[in-house]
C-alpha positions as CSV (number, residue, x, y, z in Angstrom):
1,X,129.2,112.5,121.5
2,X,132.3,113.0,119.3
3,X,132.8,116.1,117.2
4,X,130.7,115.9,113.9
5,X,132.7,114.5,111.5
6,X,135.4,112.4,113.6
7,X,133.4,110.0,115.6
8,X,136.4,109.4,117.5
9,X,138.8,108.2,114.2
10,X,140.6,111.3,113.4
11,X,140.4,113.6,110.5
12,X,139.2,111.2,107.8
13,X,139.7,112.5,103.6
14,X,136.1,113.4,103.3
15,X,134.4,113.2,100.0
16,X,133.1,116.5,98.6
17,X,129.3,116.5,97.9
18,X,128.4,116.3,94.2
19,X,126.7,119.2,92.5
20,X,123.2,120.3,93.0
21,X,121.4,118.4,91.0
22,X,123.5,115.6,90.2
23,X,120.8,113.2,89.9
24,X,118.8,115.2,87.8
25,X,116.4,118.0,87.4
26,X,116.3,119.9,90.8
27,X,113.6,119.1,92.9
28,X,111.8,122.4,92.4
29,X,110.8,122.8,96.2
30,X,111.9,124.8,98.6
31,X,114.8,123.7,101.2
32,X,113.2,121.2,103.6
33,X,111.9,123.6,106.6
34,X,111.5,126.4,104.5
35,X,107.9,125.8,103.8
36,X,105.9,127.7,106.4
37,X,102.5,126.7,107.6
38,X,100.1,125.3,105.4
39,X,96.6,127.2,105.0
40,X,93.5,125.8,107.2
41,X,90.9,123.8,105.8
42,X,88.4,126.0,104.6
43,X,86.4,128.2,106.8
44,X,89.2,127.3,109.4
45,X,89.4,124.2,112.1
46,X,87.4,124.5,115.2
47,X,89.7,125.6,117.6
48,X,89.8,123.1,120.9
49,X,87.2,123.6,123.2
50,X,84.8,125.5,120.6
51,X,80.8,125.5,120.3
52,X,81.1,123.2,117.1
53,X,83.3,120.5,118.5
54,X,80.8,120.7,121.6
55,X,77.9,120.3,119.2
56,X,79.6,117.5,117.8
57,X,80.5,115.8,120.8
58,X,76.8,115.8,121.8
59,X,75.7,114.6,118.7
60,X,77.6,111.3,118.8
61,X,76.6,110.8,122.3
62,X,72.6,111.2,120.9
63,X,73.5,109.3,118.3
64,X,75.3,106.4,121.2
65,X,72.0,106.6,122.8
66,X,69.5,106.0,120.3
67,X,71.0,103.4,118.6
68,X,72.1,101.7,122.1
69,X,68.0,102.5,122.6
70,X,67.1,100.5,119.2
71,X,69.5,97.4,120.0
72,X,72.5,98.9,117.9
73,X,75.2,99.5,120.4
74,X,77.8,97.6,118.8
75,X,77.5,99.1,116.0
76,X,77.7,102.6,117.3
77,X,80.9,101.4,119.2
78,X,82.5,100.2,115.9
79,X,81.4,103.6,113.8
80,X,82.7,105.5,116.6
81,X,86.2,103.9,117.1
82,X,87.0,104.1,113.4
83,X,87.0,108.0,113.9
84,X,90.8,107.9,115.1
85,X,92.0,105.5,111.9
86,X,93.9,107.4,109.5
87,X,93.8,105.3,107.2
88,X,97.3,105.6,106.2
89,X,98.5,102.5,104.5
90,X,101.1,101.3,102.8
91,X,102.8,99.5,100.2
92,X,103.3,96.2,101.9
93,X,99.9,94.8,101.7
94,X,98.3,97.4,103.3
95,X,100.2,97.6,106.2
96,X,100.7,100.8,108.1
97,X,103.7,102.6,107.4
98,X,105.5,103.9,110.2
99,X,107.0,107.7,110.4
100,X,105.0,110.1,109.5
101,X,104.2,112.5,106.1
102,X,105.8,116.5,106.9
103,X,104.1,118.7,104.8
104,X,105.6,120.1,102.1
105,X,108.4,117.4,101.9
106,X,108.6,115.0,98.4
107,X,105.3,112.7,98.0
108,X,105.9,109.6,99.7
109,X,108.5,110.4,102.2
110,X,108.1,109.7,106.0
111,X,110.0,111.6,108.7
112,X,111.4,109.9,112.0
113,X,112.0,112.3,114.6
114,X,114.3,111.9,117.1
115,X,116.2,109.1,116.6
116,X,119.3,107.7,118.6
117,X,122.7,108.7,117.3
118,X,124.2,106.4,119.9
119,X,127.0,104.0,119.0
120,X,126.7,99.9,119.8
121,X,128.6,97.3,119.3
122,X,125.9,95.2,119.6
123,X,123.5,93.5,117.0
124,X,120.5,96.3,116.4
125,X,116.9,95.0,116.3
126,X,115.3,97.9,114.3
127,X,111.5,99.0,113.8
128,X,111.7,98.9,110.2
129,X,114.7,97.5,107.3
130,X,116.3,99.7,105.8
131,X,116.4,101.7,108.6
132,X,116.3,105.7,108.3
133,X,118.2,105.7,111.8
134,X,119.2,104.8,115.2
135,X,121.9,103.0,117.3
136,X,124.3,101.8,115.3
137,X,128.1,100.8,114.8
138,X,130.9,103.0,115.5
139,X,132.5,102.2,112.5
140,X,130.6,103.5,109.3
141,X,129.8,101.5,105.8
142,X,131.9,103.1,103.3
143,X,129.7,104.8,100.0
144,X,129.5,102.5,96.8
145,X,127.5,99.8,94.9
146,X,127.4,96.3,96.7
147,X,126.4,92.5,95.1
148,X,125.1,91.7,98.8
149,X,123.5,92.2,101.6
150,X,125.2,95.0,103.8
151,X,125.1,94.7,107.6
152,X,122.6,98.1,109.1
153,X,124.3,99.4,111.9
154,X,127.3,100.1,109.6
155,X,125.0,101.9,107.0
156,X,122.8,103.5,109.1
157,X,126.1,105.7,110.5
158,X,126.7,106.3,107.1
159,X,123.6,108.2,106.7
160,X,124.4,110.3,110.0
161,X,127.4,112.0,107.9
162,X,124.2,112.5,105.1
163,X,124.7,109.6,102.6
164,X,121.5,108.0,101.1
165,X,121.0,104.3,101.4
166,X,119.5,102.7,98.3
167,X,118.1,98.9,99.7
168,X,116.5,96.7,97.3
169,X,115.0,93.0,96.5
170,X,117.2,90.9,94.5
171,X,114.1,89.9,92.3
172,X,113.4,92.9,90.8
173,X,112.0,92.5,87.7
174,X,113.5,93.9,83.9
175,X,117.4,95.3,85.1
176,X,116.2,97.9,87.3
177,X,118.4,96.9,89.9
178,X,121.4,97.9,87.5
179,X,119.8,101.3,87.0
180,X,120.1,102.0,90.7
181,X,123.3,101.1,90.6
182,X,124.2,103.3,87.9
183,X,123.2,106.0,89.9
184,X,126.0,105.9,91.9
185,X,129.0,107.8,90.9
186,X,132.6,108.2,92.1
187,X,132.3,110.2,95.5
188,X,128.9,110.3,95.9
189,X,127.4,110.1,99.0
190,X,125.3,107.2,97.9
191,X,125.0,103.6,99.0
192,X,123.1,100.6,96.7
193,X,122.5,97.0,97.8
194,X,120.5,94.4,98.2
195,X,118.0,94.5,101.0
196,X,118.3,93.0,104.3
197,X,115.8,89.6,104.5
198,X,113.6,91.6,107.0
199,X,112.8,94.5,103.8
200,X,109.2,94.0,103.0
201,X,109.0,96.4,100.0
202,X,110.8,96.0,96.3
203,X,112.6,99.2,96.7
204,X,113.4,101.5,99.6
205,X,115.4,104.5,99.8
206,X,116.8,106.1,103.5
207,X,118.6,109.3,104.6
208,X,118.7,109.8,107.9
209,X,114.9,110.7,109.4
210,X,113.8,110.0,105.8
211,X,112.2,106.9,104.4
212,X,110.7,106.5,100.6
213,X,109.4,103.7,99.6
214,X,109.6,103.3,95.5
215,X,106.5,102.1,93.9
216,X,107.3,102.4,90.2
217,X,111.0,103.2,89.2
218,X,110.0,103.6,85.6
219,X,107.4,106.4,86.0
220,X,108.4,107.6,89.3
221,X,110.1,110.7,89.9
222,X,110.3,110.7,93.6
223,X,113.7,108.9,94.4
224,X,115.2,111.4,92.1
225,X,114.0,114.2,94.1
226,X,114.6,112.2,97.3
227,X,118.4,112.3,96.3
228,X,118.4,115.8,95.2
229,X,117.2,116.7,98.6
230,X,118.5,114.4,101.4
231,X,122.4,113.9,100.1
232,X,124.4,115.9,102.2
233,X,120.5,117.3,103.1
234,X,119.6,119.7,105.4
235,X,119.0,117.2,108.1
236,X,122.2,115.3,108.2
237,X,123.8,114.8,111.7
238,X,127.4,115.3,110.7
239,X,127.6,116.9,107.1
240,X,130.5,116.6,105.1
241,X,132.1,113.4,107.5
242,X,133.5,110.8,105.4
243,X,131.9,107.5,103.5
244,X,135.3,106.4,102.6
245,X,137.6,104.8,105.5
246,X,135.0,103.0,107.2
247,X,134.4,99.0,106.2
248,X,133.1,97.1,103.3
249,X,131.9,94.5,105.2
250,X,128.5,93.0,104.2
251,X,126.5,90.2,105.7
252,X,127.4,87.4,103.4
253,X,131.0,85.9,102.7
254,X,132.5,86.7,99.2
């Protein structure tokens, strides 16, 4: 792996981070890891192994039994299995969303561990558009506002030196399209285009291990705080390497 910061280019004029702030009222939430564990549920969880989960086991298997015994099998089998569904949805029709929620962290915001900083050449197939990480080019997509579609693998090593990647449906509704992209500024860290044809939801924001998916840019509060947070965050890869000397390439021809 090259040093943070180079990715084997050279010293590149890296943009200085904008205030605190720049995006709005502060957050108002401690730095992300900062929060400490979160308080049982009351009257505390059963630890493994313990007299109540044993009691519960052998009351399902009763339960099994008599309604096995009184020609319900099937539908013990179906209670039972629903017992590991989460139930998390989201806003795609209902679809699960992958990642998962970190306490503590900005309502609606999914966390993806561990994911490849390698560098490719080749075409990407990723879990999920935008994506908040993985292989990707060696060459980075440089920070700005864009008319059209922007190709991943440069974006996504973008948000390893800690830009945000603002990816959204070209039929939005009302001009909010042109309020995202008046959120960018001069040497922000910030990039805004239209979403890749594989993008399910209207509006999607990534950093890198970060996912928020916008469900109402009028009355929500959340992208603003997902920018406070995650530009330049505390879980960037290479802080402070550039978003300027990289490419403007983007998937269609001008």
């Amino acid at each position: 792996m090259p040093p943070p910061g180079h990715d084997g280019y050279g010293p590149q004029p890296a943009q200085p981070p904008g205030p605190p702030g720049q995006y709005g009222p502060p957050p108002g939430q401690p730095p992300y890891g900062g929060y400490g564990a979160w308080p049982p549920p009351a009257g505390g969880a059963p630890e493994k192994g313990s007299s109540a989960t044993l009691w519960w086991v052998l009351g399902a298997a009763a339960l099994v039994l008599v309604l096995v015994l009184t020609g319900g099998g099937v539908a013990a089998y179906v209670m039972l299995g629903d017992l590991g569904d989460s139930g998390d949805s989201g806003a795609a029709g209902g679809a699960p969303q992958p990642g998962r929620v970190e306490p503590g962290d900005i309502e609606g915001v999914r966390t993806f561990a561990d994911v490849s900083r390698e560098h490719t050449e080749d075409p990407v197939s990723y879990d999920v558009y935008p994506p908040p990480g993985g292989e990707h080019h060696p060459v980075w997509q440089n920070c700005g506002v864009y008319s059209r579609e922007l190709v991943p693998e440069h974006v996504v090593h973008s948000l390893e030196h800690g830009a945000v990647w603002i990816s959204y449906r070209e039929d939005l509704p009302g001009g909010q399209a042109e309020e995202l992209e008046r959120l960018y500024e001069q040497g922000d860290y910030l990039i805004v285009s239209p979403a890749h044809p594989r993008q399910q939801e209207d509006i999607v924001a990534v950093a890198w291990g970060k996912r928020l998916v916008v469900e109402d840019l009028g009355d929500d509060q959340s992208l603003i705080d997902f920018l406070n947070t995650y530009v330049q965050g505390p879980q960037t890869p290479e802080p402070g390497a550039p978003c300027t000397g990289g490419t403007d390439e983007t998937m269609q021809a001008a």
